[in-house]
C-alpha positions, 0 to 999 in steps of 0.5 A: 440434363436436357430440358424436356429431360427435366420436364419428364423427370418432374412429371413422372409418376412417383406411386400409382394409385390403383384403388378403383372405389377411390378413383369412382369416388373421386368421379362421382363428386365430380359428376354430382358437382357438375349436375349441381351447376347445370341443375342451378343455371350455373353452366350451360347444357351444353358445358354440363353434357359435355362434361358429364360425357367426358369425365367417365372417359377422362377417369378410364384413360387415367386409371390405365395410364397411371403407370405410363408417362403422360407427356402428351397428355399433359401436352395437351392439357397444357393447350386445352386450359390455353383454350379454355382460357382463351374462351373465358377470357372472350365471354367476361369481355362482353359481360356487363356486370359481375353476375355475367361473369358465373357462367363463363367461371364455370365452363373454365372450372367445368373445363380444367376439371375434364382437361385435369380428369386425364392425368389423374395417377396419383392419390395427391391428383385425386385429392385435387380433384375432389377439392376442385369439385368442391368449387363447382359445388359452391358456384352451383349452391349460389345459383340456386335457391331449389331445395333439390340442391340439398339432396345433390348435397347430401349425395355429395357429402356421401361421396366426399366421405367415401373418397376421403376416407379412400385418400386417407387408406391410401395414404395409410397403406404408403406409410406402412410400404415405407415403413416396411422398405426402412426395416427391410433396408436395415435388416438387409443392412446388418442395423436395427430398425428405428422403431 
């Protein structure tokens, strides 16, 4: 087997997830987060609108692709987190102390978090996502001492739960289709099913 072969194989798509009050969730947390960092002096207008803008079409362009194999999408994730990178690793060369270094982390979370928005097909990217969130959550909370962070929290715990409770449905529903398939195979099979 060729190696593309491989790297086709290993990245295809086991099982869609195609629940969109899930994926709206999940955009949702991603949005307030980068909000937060923006709103906090975190990240730069500039990263912030830019990711705000992007991760609408980042989650359409994944929702109608989740089926498809995303090759070349991932492609060119692979080089956008390599210029990212490149960028970061430019802006924390002239920092002069540790707190110079906030900004810079967060255009590179800001960064993977739109780069990664494009290839979000199933239930496990989603779950990524919302825990990557979190992170820009933490860096907006410690660049902030404004009591409207706690309304941008509250609003994200809400879509936290919902998105949660969305990866715990889908992972329910997964469950049942096995189970489902195992009894279908063992009746179809002449045997028992196990449970």
């Amino acid at each position: 087997m060729s190696a593309f072969a491989t790297i086709r194989r290993v990245n295809r798509t086991t099982r869609p997830e195609g629940s969109v009050v899930l994926r709206a969730a999940v955009l949702g947390t991603v949005m307030l987060a980068v909000a937060g960092t923006w709103a906090s002096g975190a990240a730069t207008a500039g990263d912030a609108l830019a990711a705000l803008v992007l991760l609408p079409v980042g989650a359409w362009v994944s929702y109608r692709r989740r089926e498809d194999d995303n090759l070349l999408i991932k492609l060119a994730i692979t080089v956008g987190a390599g210029l990212a990178l490149a960028r970061f690793f430019g802006d924390v060369r002239i920092a002069a102390t540790i707190d110079d270094t906030r900004s810079p982390l967060t255009a590179l979370f800001l960064a993977v978090q739109v780069l990664h928005g494009f290839d979000l097909p199933q239930r496990r990217d989603l779950g990524f996502t919302l825990a990557s969130s979190l992170t820009l959550v933490a860096l907006a909370g410690v660049s902030t001492h404004a009591g409207a962070f706690g309304v941008l929290l509250v609003a994200y715990a809400a879509l936290a739960a919902v998105a949660m409770a969305g990866l715990q449905r889908s992972a329910a529903r997964q469950r049942a289709d096995e189970i489902q398939a195992e009894d279908d195979r063992a009746r179809f099979s002449g045997g028992d099913p196990e449970h």
